[in-house]
Structure formats: C-alpha cells, structure tokens
C-alpha positions, -999 to +999 in steps of 0.1 A: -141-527+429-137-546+466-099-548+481-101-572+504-072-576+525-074-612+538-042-637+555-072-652+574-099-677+566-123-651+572-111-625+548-113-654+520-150-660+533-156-627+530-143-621+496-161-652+483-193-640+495-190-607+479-179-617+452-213-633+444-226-599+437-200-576+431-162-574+414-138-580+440-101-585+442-081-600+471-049-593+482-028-615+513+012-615+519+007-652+511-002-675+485-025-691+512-049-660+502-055-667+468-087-676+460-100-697+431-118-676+406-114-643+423-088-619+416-058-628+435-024-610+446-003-623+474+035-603+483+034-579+511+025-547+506+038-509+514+019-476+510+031-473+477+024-501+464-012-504+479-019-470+465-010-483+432-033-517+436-062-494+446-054-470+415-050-497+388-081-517+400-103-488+408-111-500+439-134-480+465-137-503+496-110-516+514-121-543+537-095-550+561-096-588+571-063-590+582-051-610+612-053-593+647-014-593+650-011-578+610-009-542+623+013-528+592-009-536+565-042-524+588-018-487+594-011-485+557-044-495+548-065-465+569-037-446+561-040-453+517-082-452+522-078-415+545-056-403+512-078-414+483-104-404+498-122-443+500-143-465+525-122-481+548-142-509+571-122-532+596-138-569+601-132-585+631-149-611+652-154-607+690-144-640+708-162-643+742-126-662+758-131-693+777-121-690+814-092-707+827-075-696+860-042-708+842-040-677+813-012-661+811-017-624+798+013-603+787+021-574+771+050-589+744+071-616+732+100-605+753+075-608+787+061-644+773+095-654+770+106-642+805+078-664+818+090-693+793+123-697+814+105-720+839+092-744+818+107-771+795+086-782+768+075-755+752+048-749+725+046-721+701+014-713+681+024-680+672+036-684+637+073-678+623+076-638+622+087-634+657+101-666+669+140-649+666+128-629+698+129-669+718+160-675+703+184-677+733+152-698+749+151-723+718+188-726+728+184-747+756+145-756+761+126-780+737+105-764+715+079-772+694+067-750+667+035-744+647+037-726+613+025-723+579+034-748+555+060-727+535+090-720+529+098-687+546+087-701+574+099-736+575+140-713+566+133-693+598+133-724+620+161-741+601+179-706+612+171-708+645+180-749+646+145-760+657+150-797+646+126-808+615+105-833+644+102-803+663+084-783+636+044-789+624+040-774+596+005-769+588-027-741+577-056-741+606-079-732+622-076-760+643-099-775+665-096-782+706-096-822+691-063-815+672-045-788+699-053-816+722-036-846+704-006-819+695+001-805+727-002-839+747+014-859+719+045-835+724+042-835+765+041-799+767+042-778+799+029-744+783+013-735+753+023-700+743-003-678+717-011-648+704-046-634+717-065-645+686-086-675+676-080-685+714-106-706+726-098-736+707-064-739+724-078-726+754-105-759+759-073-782+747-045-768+777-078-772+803-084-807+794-044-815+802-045-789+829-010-771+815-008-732+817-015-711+778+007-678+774-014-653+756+005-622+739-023-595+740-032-576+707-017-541+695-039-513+707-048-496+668-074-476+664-098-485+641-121-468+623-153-483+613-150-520+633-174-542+621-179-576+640-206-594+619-211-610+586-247-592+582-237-558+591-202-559+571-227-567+538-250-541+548-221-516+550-210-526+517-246-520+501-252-491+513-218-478+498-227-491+469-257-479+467-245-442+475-214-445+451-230-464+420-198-484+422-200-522+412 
C-alpha cells in the first residue's frame, strides 16, 4: 500500500495517478483531500496515530504531498517512515518566481505584519491557521481574507471579527485572471502570501503595480525531494519492484 499525504491539488493528482496501477490510500487534515474512489481519511494526524494508519493499511511508501507551510505532518512523517523502517519520498515542485522589484521577503508572520502597519487595505492569502498572529492589525486596518470554504476556518474569522464581506471563502489554485479581479475589486494596497504557488499572485499585484508580502518557507530537511511527476513514478516502481509490494 501508497500513503499519500496530500492537503494540495497535487498530492490528489498524485494519488489518482498511482492509483491506476497500484493500492493507494490518501490521507489530508481536510475533507478537501478525499478523493472519489480512492481510500480516503481526512483529521489531522500525530505520530501515533500515523504509525497506526501505516500499520493497519500496510503501507510501505509514504509520499509526502503536503503543502510547503505543513511542516508537522512532513516532521512526523520522516520521523514514522525512519521508525518502521519504510520509503519516505517528498514531492515538491520548483517554481521559477516571477520578478517584481516590489516583493517583499520576510522571515515570519510577525515581520509581515510589522511591514503591514503602513498600509490600509490589506490582503491575506495565507489561509486561516495563523491569521490570530494580525490580530491587533485586523483591529484597526481593513482586511480582506482568503480561506477555505469551511467551517474551521470561516469560526476563526468570526473570532477575530473580520466582517462576513470581508471574507472569500473559496478552494484554488487561482489564476492571475481571478487574483486580479479580487485584489482590485477590494482596492488593496498589499497583498500578503506565503512563499508557495506564488507566481499567479505575483503577475496579478504587477498588473495593479501594489507591493506582495511573501512569508518565506520553513528550512526542513528533506530526505529524498522529488520535483517531477516522471521521476516521483519511477521512484515508486522501482520500490516496487525491489519490495514485491502492490
């Protein structure tokens, strides 16, 4: 059996494309992960209970498609593979980032939200999870927010009183087309991001000539990085192949 870890269109990809040929199960800390007619789990996960998930399915890859930002899961993960002794592989994509003399680059959300204090409209594309860190800023700038469509996410900003016009609730990826309409329909001054599926927003803030924030990714190291389609398939046969695992 395949574990792959998704919370990304890519991981789902991924799992659908093995799942052609081999059994694979998927597991995402949200329902948006489930896919149809693959073995599906969403809930977060702790090294206990991903030790147990590998155990009870028999599972002898991990593929680790988890978002840039998700570095819990990818920790436990290597960590769970390292003591059952498994294949752990990491898929990412490498993004070749669009220049623009008016990225910001910073180290965390407390630094992004130093630099925030300048402007007034404000644009967050960096989920729910950390938005309490703005908190104080939300106070007294107008924000806009862009999160999943659920729950959990849509109570977080009714904690932190981001009014219901102020919050778009919606699954990407999005393209420059739709950050464009979003960020001008709202008159932003800044668009603040994490430093993942960039370019997108990136083409949209150069078009109305408005500064993008970018929080830069955790340093992990991981082992086996894979940044293509072909060689994260190839990897997988050649397991397969050495294991007899199905």
């Amino acid at each position: 059996m395949i574990l792959v870890l998704s919370g990304t269109s890519m991981g789902n990809k991924i799992a659908k494309i093995l799942s052609k040929e081999y059994n694979v199960i998927i597991s995402s800390k949200t329902k948006y992960g489930v896919v149809e007619n693959i073995k599906s789990i969403y809930g977060a996960l702790n090294n206990r209970k991903l030790e147990n998930l590998v155990k009870d399915n028999n599972v002898k890859i991990i593929i680790d498609a988890t978002h840039d930002f998700a570095q819990e899961i990818s920790k436990i993960a290597i960590n769970v593979a390292d003591a059952l002794g498994i294949k752990y592989l990491r898929y990412t994509e490498k993004e070749n980032i669009e220049k623009y003399e008016k990225i910001i680059y910073v180290n965390s959300h407390n630094e992004a939200q130093k630099i925030c204090e300048k402007f007034k409209r404000i644009f967050f594309t960096i989920g729910s999870k950390n938005l309490h860190i703005y908190k104080e800023l939300i106070k007294k700038k107008i924000v806009f927010v862009r999160i999943l469509p659920i729950l959990e996410s849509i109570e977080i900003c009714e904690k932190l009183n981001i009014p219901p016009k102020n919050i778009i609730a919606m699954q990407g990826p999005f393209s420059k087309n739709l950050n464009y309409i979003l960020f001008k329909e709202k008159q932003v001054d800044v668009v603040v991001s994490k430093e993942s599926n960039l370019n997108e927003k990136i083409k949209a803030v150069k078009m109305l000539n408005i500064p993008i924030i970018v929080i830069k990714k955790p340093n992990i190291n991981y082992p086996n990085t894979i940044y293509s389609m072909d060689k994260l398939i190839q990897e997988v046969e050649n397991e397969i192949k050495s294991s007899g695992i199905r």
